[in-house]
C-alpha positions in Angstrom: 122.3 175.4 97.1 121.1 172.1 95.5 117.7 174.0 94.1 120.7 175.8 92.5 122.9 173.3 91.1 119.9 171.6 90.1 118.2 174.3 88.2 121.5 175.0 86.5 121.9 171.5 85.3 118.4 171.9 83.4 119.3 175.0 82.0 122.5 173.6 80.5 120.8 170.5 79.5 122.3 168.9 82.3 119.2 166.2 82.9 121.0 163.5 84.7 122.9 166.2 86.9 119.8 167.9 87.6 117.8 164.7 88.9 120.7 164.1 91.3 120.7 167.8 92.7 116.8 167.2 92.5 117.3 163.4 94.7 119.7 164.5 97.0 117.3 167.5 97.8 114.9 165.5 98.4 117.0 162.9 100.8 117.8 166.0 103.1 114.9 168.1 102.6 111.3 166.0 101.7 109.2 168.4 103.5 111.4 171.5 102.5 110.2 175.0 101.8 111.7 174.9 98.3 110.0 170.6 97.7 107.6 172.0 94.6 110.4 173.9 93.2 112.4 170.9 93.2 109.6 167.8 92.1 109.1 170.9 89.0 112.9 170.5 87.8 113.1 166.7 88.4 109.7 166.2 86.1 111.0 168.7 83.3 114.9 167.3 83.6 113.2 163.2 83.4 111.0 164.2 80.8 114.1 165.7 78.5 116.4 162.9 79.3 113.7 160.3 78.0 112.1 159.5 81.0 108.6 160.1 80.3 107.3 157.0 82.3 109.0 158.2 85.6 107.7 161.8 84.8 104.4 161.6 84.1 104.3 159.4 87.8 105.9 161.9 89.4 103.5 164.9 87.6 100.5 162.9 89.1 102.0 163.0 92.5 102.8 167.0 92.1 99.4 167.5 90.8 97.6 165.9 94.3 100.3 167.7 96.7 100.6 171.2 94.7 96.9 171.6 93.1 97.5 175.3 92.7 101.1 175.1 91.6 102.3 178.2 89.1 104.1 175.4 87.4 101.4 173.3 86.7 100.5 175.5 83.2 104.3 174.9 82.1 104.0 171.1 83.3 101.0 170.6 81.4 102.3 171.8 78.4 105.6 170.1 78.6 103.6 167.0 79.0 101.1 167.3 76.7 99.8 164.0 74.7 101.7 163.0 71.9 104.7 164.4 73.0 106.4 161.5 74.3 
């Protein structure tokens, strides 16, 4: 349910509601099934609220825990140089 409020929020532009869906997933679930879903919509909804500091931090920890992720190509180009 908070993978689905959260995704929500980013889809309606939502970014700070998202990030809190996002943290309090993470508060009761770290380890969840559903954790690279989530650290996906907190990097995309911190990178379009502004925070590209805090995203890019958080893409480098995605990248070393989900090496193979599907959204890694989307990441990537979200995040590309020069878009900040």
């Amino acid at each position: 349910m908070l993978i689905e409020r959260a995704r929500t929020a980013l889809g309606d532009g939502r970014w700070a509601d998202a990030v809190a869906a996002t943290a309090e997933h993470r508060r009761h679930y770290q380890l969840g099934l559903l954790a690279e879903e989530r650290e996906a919509i907190a990097i995309e909804a911190l990178w379009a609220r502004g925070s590209a500091k805090e995203a890019r931090r958080r893409w480098h920890r995605f990248g070393k825990r989900f090496p193979t992720s599907s959204y890694r190509h989307a990441l990537t180009q979200l995040m590309a140089p020069g878009d900040d």
